[in-house]
C-alpha positions in Angstrom: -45.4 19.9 26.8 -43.7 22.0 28.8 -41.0 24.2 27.3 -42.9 23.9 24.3 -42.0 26.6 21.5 -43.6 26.6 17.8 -41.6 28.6 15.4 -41.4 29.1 11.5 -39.5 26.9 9.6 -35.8 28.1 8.9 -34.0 25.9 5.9 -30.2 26.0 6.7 -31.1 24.4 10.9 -34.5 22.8 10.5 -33.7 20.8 6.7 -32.1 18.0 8.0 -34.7 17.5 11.4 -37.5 17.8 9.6 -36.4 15.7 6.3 -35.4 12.8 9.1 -39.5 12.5 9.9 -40.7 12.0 6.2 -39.3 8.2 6.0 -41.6 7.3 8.9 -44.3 10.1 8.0 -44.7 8.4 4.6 -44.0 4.9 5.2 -46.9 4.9 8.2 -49.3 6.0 6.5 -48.8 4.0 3.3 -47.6 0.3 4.1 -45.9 -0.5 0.9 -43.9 2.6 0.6 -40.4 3.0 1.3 -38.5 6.4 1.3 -35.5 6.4 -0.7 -33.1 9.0 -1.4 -35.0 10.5 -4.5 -38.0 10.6 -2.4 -35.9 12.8 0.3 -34.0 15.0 -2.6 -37.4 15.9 -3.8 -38.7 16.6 -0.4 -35.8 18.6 0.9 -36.1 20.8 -2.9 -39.7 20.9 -1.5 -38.9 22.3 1.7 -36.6 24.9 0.1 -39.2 26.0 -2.4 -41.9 26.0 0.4 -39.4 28.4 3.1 -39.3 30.8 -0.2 -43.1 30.4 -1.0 -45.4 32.9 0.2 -48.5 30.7 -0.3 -47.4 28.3 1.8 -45.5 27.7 5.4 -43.8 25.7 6.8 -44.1 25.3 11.8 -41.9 23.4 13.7 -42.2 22.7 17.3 -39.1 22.7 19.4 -38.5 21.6 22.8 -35.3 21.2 24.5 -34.2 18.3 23.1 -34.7 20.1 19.6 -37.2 19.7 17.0 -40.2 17.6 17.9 -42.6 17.8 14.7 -43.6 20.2 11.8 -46.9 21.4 9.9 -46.9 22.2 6.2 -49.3 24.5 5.2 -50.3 25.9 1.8 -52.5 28.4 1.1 -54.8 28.4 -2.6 -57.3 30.5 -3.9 -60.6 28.3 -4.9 -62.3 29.5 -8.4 -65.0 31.8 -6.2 -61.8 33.8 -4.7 -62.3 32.1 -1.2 -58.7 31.7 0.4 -58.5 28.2 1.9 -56.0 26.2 3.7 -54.0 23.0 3.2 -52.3 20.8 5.8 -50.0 19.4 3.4 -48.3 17.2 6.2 -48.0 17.1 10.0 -46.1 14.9 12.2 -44.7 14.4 15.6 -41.4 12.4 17.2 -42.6 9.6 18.6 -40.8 11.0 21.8 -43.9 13.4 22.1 -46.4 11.9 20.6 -50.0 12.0 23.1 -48.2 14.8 24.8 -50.2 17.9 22.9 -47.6 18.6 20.1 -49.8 17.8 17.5 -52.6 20.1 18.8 -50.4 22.7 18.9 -49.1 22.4 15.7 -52.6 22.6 14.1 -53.6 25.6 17.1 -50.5 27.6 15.6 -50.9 26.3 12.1 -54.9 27.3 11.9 -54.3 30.2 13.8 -51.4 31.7 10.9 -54.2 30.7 7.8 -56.7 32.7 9.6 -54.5 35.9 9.4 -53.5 35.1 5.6 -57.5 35.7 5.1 -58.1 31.7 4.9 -62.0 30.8 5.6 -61.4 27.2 6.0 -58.5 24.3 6.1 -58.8 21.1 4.8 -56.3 18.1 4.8 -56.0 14.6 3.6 -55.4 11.3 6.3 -55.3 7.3 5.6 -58.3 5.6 7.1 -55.8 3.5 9.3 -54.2 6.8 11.0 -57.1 6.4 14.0 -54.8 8.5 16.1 -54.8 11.5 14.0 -58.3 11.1 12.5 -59.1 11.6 16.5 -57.5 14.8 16.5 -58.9 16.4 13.5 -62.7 15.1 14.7 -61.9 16.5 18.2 -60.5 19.8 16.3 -64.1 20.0 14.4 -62.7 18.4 11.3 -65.4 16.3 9.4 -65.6 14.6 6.7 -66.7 16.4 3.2 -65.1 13.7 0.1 -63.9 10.7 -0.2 -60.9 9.8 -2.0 -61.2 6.0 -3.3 -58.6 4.1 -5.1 -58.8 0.8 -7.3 -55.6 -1.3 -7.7 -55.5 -2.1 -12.1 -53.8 -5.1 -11.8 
């Protein structure tokens, strides 16, 4: 992890990087989905809106081969006023993956919610992501809901 430098997002340079990890962000965690370029046109209009947006923000790591993952974050105000935090989406190059990126995404990425007054962060994963459901549990994520789906075929 060495030369290891986490940054906010910056649409005109990181747009194009950061749009180029969604196919496999997506298509790993949901076996049946395939990026297409609607799916990138609305993510790159989401990326725009999101570099714009002060409830939300968008981290990229950068090494010196350029970037090497991102964190989304959004920020929401619950009913009660409590501010809390969203990891939208993470993900790392393969290139650095095991190497600490990740973790310091989420470091950085907790660390910025804190000082927009956020009292917790929660995020979604797919049961079959074991790698990253590691990292939240060894981050002192747990789990609070479930989210269950039945086909209606």
């Amino acid at each position: 992890m060495t030369g290891l430098h986490i940054r906010h997002f910056d649409f005109a340079s990181d747009a194009v990087p950061v749009l180029g990890f969604m196919p496999e962000l997506y298509e790993s965690n949901f076996s049946d989905f395939r990026a297409d370029a609607d799916f990138l046109a609305r993510k790159r209009a989401q990326l725009r809106e999101a570099s714009r947006d002060p409830g939300q923000a968008v981290l990229v790591s950068v090494d010196e081969r350029g970037i090497s993952g991102f964190i989304w974050l959004v920020i929401e105000v619950e009913y009660s006023g409590r501010r809390r935090g969203e990891v939208a989406a993470i993900h790392v190059d393969k290139r650095c993956r095991g190497t600490g990126v990740g973790r310091a995404l989420m470091d950085e990425g907790m660390a910025l919610l804190r000082t927009y007054g956020c009292e917790a962060v929660h995020l979604m994963v797919t049961t079959t992501n074991e790698t990253a459901v590691g990292l939240y549990k060894h981050l002192g994520f747990s789990v609070t809901r479930y989210q269950m789906e039945k086909p209606l075929r």
